[in-house]
C-alpha positions as CSV (number, residue, x, y, z in Angstrom):
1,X,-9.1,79.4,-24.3
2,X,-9.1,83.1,-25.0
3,X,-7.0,83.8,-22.1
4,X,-4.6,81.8,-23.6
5,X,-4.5,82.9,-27.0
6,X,-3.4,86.3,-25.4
7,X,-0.8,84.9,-23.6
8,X,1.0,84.0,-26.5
9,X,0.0,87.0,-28.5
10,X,1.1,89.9,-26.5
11,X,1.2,92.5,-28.8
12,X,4.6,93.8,-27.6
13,X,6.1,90.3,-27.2
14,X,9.6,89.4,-29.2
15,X,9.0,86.1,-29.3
16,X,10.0,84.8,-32.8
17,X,6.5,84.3,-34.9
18,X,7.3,80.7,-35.3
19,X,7.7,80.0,-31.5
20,X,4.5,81.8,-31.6
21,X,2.8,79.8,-33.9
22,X,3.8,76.4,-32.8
23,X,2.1,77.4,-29.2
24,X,-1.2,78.7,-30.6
25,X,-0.8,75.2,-32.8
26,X,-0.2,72.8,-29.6
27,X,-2.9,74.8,-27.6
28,X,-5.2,75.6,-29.9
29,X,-5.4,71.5,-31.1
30,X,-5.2,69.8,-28.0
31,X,-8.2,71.9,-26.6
32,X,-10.3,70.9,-30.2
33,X,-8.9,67.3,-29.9
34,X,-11.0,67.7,-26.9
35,X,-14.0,69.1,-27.3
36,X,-14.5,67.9,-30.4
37,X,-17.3,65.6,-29.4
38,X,-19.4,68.5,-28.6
39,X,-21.6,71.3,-30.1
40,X,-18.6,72.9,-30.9
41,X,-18.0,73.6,-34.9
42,X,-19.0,77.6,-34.3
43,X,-16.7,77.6,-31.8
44,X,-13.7,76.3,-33.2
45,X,-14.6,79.0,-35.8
46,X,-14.7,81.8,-33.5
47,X,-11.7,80.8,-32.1
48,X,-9.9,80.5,-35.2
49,X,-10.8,84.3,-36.0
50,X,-10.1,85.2,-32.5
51,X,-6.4,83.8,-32.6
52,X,-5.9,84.9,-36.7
53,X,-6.9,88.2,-35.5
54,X,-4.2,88.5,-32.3
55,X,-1.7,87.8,-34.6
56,X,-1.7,90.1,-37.2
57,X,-2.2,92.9,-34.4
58,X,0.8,91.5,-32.6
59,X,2.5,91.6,-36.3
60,X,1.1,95.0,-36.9
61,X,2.7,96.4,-33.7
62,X,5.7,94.5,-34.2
63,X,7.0,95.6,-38.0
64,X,4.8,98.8,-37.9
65,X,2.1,97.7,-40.6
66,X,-0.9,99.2,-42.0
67,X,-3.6,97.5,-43.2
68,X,-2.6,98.1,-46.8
69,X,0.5,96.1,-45.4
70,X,-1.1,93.7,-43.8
71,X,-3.4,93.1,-47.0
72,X,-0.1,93.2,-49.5
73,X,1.7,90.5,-47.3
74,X,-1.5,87.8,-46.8
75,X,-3.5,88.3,-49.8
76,X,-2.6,87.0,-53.4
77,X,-3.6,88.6,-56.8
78,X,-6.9,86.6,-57.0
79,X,-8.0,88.1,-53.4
80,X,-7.1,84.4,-51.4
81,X,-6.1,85.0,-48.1
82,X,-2.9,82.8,-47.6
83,X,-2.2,81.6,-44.4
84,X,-0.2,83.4,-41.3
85,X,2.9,81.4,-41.5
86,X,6.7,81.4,-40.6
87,X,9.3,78.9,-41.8
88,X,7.5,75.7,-42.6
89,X,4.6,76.4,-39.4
90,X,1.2,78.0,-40.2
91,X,-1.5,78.7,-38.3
92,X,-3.6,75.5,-38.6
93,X,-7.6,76.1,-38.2
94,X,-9.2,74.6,-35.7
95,X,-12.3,74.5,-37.5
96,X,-11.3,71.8,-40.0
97,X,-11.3,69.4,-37.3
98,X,-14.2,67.0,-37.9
99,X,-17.0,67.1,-35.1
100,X,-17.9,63.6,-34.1
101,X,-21.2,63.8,-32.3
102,X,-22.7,60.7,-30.6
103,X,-21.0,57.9,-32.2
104,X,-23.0,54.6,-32.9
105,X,-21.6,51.6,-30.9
106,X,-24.3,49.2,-31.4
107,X,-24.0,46.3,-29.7
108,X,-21.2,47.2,-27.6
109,X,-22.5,48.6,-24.7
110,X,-23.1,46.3,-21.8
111,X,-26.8,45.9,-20.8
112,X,-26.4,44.9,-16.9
113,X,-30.1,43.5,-16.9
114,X,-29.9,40.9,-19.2
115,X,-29.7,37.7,-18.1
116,X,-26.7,35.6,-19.5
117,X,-27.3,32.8,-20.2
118,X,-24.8,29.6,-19.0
């Protein structure tokens, strides 16, 4: 997954930051979508730092930024980090996706050595 993230986040890439962002989206939630009946909640938030993290370096290259800049463009007055977004796309966490972990399915499940009876 990693790999991936940094092929969409080359830091000398000129690929609009919405293009960008839609990727990491697509990729980022289809992976969770499947995994997400794992172990996986620390995961999902290392990868959410991981890919937050390629961005604003790949935004840091691109426009020249500091970190004062960086801080002055994502952080409000009361110190809330806002979201890395373009247009009307954000980067979505991955971590907010609920972990479902060994669902209960009762009676469902077909016992093959009990004897039906006729």
């Amino acid at each position: 997954m990693k790999a991936k993230i940094r092929a969409l986040t080359h830091r000398k890439s000129q690929r609009d930051l919405e293009y960008v962002l839609t990727g990491l989206n697509m990729v980022m939630h289809g992976w969770a979508n499947h995994f997400k009946h794992e172990v996986a909640k620390n995961v999902f938030s290392m990868l959410d730092n991981f890919a937050w993290w390629r961005v604003v370096r790949m935004l840091r290259v691109r426009h020249h930024w500091g970190w004062k800049d960086v801080r002055a463009r994502f952080v409000m007055p009361s110190g809330r980090w806002l979201p890395i977004s373009k247009g009307d796309t954000e980067l979505r966490p991955i971590a907010a996706i609920p972990v479902t972990r060994y669902r209960y399915r009762g009676g469902r499940i077909p016992n093959p050595w009990v004897v039906q009876p006729t």
